[in-house]
FIMARMI-846014 format. One record per residue (C-alpha): residue number from 1; residue in three letters; x, y, z. Coordinates in pm, whole numbers. Layout:
N
NUM|Ala|X|Y|Z
...
***
This chain:
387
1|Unk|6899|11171|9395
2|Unk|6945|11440|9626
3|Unk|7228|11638|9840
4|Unk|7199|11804|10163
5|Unk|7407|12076|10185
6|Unk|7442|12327|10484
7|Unk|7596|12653|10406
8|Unk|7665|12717|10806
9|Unk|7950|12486|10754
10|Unk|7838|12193|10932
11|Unk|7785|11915|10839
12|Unk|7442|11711|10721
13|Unk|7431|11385|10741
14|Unk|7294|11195|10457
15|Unk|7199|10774|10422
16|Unk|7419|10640|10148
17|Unk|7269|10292|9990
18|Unk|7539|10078|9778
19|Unk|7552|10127|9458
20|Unk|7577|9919|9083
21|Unk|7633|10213|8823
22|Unk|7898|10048|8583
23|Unk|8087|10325|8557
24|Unk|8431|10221|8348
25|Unk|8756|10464|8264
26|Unk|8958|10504|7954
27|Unk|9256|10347|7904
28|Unk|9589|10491|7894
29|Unk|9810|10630|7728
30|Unk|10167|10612|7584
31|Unk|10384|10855|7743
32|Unk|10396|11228|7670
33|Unk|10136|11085|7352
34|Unk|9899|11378|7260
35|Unk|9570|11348|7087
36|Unk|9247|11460|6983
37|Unk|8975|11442|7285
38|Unk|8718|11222|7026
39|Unk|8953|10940|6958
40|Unk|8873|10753|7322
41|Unk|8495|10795|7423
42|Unk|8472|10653|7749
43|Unk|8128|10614|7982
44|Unk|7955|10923|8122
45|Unk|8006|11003|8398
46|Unk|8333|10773|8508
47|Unk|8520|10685|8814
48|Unk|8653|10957|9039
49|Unk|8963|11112|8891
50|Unk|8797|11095|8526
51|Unk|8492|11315|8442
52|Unk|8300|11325|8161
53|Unk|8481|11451|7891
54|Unk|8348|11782|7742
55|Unk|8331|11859|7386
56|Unk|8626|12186|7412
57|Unk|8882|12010|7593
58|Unk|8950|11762|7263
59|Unk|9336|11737|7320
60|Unk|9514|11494|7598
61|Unk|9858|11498|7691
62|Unk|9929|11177|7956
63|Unk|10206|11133|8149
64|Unk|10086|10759|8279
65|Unk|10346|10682|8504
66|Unk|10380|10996|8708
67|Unk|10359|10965|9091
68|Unk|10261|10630|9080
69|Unk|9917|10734|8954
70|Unk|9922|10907|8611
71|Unk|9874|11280|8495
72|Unk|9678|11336|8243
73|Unk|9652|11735|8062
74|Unk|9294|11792|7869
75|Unk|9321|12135|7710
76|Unk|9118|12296|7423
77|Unk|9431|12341|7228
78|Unk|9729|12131|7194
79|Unk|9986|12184|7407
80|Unk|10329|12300|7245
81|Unk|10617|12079|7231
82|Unk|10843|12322|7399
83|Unk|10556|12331|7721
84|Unk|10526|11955|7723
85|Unk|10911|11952|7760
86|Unk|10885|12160|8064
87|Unk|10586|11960|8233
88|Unk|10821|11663|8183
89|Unk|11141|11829|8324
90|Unk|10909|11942|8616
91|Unk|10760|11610|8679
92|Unk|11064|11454|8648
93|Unk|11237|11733|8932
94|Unk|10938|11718|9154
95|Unk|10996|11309|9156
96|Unk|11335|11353|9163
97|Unk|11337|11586|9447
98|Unk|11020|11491|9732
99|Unk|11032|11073|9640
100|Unk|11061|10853|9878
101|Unk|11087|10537|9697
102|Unk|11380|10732|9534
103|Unk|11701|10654|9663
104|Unk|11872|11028|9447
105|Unk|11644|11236|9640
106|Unk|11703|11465|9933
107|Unk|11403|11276|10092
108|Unk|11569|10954|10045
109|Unk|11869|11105|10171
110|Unk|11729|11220|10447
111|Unk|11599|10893|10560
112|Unk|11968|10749|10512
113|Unk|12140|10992|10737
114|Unk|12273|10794|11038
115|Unk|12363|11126|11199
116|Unk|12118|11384|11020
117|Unk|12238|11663|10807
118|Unk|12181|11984|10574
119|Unk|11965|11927|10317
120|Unk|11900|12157|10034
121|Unk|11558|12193|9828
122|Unk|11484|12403|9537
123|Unk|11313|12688|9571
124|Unk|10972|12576|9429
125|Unk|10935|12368|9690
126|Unk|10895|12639|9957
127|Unk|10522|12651|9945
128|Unk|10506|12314|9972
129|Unk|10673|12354|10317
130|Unk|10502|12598|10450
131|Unk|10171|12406|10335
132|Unk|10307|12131|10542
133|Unk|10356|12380|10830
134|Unk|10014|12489|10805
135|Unk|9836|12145|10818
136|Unk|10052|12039|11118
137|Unk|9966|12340|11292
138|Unk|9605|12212|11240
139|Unk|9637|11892|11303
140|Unk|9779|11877|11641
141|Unk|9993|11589|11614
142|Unk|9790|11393|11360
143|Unk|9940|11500|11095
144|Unk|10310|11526|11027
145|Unk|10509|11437|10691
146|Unk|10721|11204|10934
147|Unk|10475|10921|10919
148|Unk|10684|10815|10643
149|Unk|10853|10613|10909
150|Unk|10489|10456|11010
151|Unk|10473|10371|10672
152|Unk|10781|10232|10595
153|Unk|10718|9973|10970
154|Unk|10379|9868|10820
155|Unk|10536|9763|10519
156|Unk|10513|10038|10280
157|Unk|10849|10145|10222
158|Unk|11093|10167|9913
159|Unk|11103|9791|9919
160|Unk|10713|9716|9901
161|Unk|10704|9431|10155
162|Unk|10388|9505|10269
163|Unk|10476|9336|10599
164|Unk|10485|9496|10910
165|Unk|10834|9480|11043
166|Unk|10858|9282|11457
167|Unk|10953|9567|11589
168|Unk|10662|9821|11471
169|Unk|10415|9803|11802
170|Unk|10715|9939|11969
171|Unk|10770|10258|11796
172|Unk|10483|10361|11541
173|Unk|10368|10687|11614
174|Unk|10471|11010|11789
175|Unk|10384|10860|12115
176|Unk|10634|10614|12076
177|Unk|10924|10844|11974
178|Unk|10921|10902|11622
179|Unk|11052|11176|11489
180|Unk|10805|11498|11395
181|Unk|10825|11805|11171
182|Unk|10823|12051|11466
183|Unk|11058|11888|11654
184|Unk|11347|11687|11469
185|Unk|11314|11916|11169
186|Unk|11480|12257|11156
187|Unk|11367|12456|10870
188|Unk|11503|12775|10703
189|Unk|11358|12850|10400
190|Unk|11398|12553|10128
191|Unk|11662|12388|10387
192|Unk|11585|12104|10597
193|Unk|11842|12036|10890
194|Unk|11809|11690|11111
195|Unk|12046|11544|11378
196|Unk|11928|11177|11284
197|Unk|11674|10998|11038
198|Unk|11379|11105|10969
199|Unk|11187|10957|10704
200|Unk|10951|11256|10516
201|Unk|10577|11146|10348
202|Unk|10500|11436|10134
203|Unk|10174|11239|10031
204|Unk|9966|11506|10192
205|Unk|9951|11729|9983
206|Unk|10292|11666|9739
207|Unk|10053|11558|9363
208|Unk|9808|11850|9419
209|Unk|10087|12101|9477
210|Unk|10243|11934|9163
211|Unk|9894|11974|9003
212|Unk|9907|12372|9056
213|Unk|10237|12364|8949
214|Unk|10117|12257|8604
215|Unk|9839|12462|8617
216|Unk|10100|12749|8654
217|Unk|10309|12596|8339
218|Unk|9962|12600|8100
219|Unk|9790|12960|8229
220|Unk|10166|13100|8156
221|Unk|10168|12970|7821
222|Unk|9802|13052|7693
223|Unk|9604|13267|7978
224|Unk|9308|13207|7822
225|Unk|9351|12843|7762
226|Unk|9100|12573|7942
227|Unk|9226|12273|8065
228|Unk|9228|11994|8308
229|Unk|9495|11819|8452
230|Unk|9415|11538|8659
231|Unk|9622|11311|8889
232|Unk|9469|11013|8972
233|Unk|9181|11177|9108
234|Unk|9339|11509|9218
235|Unk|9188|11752|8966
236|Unk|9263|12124|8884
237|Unk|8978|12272|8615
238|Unk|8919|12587|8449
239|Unk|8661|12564|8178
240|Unk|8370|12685|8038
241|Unk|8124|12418|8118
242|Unk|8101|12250|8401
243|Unk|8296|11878|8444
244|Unk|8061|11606|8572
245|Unk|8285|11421|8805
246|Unk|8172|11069|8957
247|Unk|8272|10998|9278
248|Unk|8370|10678|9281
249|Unk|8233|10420|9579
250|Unk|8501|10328|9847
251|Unk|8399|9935|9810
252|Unk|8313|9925|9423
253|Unk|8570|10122|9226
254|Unk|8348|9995|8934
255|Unk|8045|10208|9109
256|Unk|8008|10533|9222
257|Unk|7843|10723|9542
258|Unk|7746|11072|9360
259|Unk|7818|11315|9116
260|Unk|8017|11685|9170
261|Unk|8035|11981|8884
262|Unk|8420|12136|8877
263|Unk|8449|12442|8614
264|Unk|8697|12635|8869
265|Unk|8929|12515|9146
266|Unk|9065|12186|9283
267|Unk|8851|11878|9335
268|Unk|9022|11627|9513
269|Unk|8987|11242|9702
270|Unk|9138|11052|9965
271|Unk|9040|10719|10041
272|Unk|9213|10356|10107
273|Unk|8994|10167|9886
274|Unk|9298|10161|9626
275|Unk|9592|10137|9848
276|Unk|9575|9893|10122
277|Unk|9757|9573|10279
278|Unk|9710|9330|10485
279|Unk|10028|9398|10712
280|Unk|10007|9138|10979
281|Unk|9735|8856|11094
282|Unk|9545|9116|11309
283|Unk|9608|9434|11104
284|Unk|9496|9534|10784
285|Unk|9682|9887|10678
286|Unk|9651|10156|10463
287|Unk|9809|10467|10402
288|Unk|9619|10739|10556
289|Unk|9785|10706|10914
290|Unk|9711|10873|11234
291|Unk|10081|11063|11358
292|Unk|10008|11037|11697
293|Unk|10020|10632|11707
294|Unk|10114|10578|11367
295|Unk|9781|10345|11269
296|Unk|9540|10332|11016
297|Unk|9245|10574|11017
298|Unk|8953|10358|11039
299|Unk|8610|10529|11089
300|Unk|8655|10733|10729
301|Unk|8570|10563|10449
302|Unk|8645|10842|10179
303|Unk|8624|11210|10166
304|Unk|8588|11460|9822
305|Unk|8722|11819|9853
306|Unk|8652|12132|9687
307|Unk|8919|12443|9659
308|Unk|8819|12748|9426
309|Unk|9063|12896|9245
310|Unk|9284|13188|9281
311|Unk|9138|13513|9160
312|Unk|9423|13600|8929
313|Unk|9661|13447|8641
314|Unk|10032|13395|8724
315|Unk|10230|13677|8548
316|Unk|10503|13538|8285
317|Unk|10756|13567|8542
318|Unk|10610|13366|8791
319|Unk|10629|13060|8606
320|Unk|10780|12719|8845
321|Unk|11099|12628|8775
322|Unk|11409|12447|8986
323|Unk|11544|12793|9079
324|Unk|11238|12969|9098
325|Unk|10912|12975|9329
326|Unk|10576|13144|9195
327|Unk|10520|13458|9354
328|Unk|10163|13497|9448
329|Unk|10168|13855|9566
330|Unk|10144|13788|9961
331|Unk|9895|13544|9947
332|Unk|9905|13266|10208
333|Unk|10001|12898|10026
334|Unk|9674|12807|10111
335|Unk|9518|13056|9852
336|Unk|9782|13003|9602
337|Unk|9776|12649|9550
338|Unk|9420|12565|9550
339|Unk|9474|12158|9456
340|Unk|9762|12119|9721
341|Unk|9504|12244|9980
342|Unk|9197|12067|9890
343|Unk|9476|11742|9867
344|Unk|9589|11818|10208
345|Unk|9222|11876|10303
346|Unk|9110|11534|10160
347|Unk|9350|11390|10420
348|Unk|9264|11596|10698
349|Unk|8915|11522|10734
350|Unk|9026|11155|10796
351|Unk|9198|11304|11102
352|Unk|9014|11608|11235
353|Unk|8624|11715|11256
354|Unk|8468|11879|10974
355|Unk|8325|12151|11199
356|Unk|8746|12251|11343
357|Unk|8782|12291|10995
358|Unk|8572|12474|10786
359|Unk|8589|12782|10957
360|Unk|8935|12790|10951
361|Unk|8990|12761|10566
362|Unk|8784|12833|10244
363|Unk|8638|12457|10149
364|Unk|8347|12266|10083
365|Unk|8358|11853|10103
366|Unk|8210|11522|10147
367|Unk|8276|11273|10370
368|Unk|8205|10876|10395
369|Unk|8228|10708|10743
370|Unk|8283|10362|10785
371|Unk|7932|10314|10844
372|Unk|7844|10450|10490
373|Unk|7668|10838|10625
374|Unk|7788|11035|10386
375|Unk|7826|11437|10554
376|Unk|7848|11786|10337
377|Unk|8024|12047|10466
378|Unk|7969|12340|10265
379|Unk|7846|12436|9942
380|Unk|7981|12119|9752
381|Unk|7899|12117|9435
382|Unk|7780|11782|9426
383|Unk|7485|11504|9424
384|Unk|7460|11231|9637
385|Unk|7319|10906|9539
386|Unk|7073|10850|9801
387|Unk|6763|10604|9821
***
């Protein structure tokens, strides 16, 4: 096994054979249901999204049917009632508030209004936005939360047709018309103003900015506390030891491509291995989608992420709630919310060259073409299976 890493920030590339590991995950758990870390002992190391289980972190709080994917808390201590209360409520608001599939939500609403509107979001929200700012700014015109329209035409809307619709050559995509965050979205603050539908994807970077909003709810609690919360392969660590994390092979989710180390920061994935369709006779979708024509990446097979972590513990006071955003003492979003980037990042590379963005922001990754070349970018703290 070895990994090629080059610390100039571009990229090495590296010949990836298929792999037969075996590797199996866990099963779940009953909602909000707490236990001791030694009850389940799964294989070591798993799947993507669930390392190797360290000896500290012996208590698990799940949440299995958050965002679609699961969260699941592993802490060195148990988690008090009163704080797994609160990570419920703010689950429940973070659903309740950025869904689309969610008919109550302002994004739902959004998508509804025949002649646009004012639409108001709660404060924590804000560095979500200006996230989503950033990363359109980047991606010139690849990237914009408005693909949620794209989606919805190839079939992946609140109904779950998975049929492209007749009329989706026609208008999928900027180029065709579609609305776009810069343009048919007027933001002030937490506000969101349109003059017609637009139908808002927050999939970018919406479960790791959830992620650090959790992580804020457990370092405000117990500063000193380890833990790892993990959302279906979105990951936000601070321990002692380092995790060992498999990364999980593109065509075999029961095999795995490498092996990364998280003890600090956000380790994150993006691939369509696990959510794809076959949308018409000709096209077979998924849902990391191209802004500019509204189609289906398809020369990225998977990418891996790595954000370290802030420098500093939230005070007390800084603590997420509806009517309250974390204040992280003039530090860009980026900084802040170290899972929401490398979650946003995951998705970028599909879009945009490694080498445009390393030197722009604070990351290390992995990519996996099409081909099967896997590329490091960085100091990734990670193995590569390689023959």
């Amino acid at each position: 096994m070895r990994t090629e890493r080059d610390h100039s920030g571009r990229g090495t590339p590296v010949g990836l054979p298929r792999l037969s590991t075996g590797l199996t995950a866990p099963g779940e758990n009953p909602d909000h249901v707490q236990e001791p870390d030694d009850v389940r002992k799964p294989a070591a190391p798993t799947t993507l999204g669930v390392p190797h289980r360290e000896a500290p972190l012996r208590h698990r709080l799940a949440f299995p049917h958050a965002l679609g994917t699961g969260i699941i808390i592993q802490s060195e201590d148990p988690v008090r009632e009163a704080i797994r209360s609160r990570l419920a409520g703010l689950i429940e608001d973070f659903e309740a508030t950025l869904s689309r599939f969610r008919e109550d939500s302002p994004v739902g609403a959004m998508a509804r209004a025949t002649h646009g509107g004012t639409f108001e979001f709660p404060e924590w929200s804000s560095p979500l936005f200006d996230l989503t700012d950033r990363f359109v700014d980047l991606g010139g015109g690849r990237i914009d939360p408005c693909v949620g329209e794209d989606l919805m035409r190839l079939g992946y809307g609140a109904d779950l047709t998975f049929h492209m619709t007749a009329d989706a050559p026609e208008h999928l995509g900027s180029l065709h018309g579609r609305p776009t965050w810069r343009r048919d979205v007027i933001r002030s603050g937490t506000t969101l103003r349109t003059h017609a539908p637009v139908h808002l994807d927050f999939g970018l970077c919406g479960k790791g900015f959830l992620v650090d909003l959790i992580a804020m709810v457990l370092m405000d609690d117990d500063p000193e506390r380890g833990f790892l919360v993990n959302a279906g392969g979105d990951m936000r660590a601070r321990v002692r030891e380092p995790l060992s994390v498999g990364l999980e092979d593109p065509r075999d989710e029961e095999s795995g491509v490498g092996i990364a180390r998280l003890s600090s920061g956000a380790l994150c994935a993006s691939s369509p291995s696990r959510r794809h369709w076959r949308a018409s006779a000709t096209l077979d979708a998924h849902h990391l989608i191209n802004a500019l024509d509204g189609m289906p990446v398809t020369d990225i097979a998977a990418t891996w992420t790595h954000v370290p972590a802030p420098n500093h513990v939230p005070d007390r006071t800084h603590v997420p709630d509806r009517n309250h955003v974390p204040d992280r003492d003039g530090e860009e979003p980026t900084t802040a919310y170290p899972t929401a980037k490398a979650d946003g990042l995951a998705t970028a590379l599909f879009l945009l060259p490694m080498e445009t963005l390393l030197p722009l922001l604070p990351f290390s990754c992995l990519t996996l073409s099409a081909d099967l070349h896997a590329t490091v970018g960085g100091d990734f703290p990670g193995t590569v299976f390689t023959s």
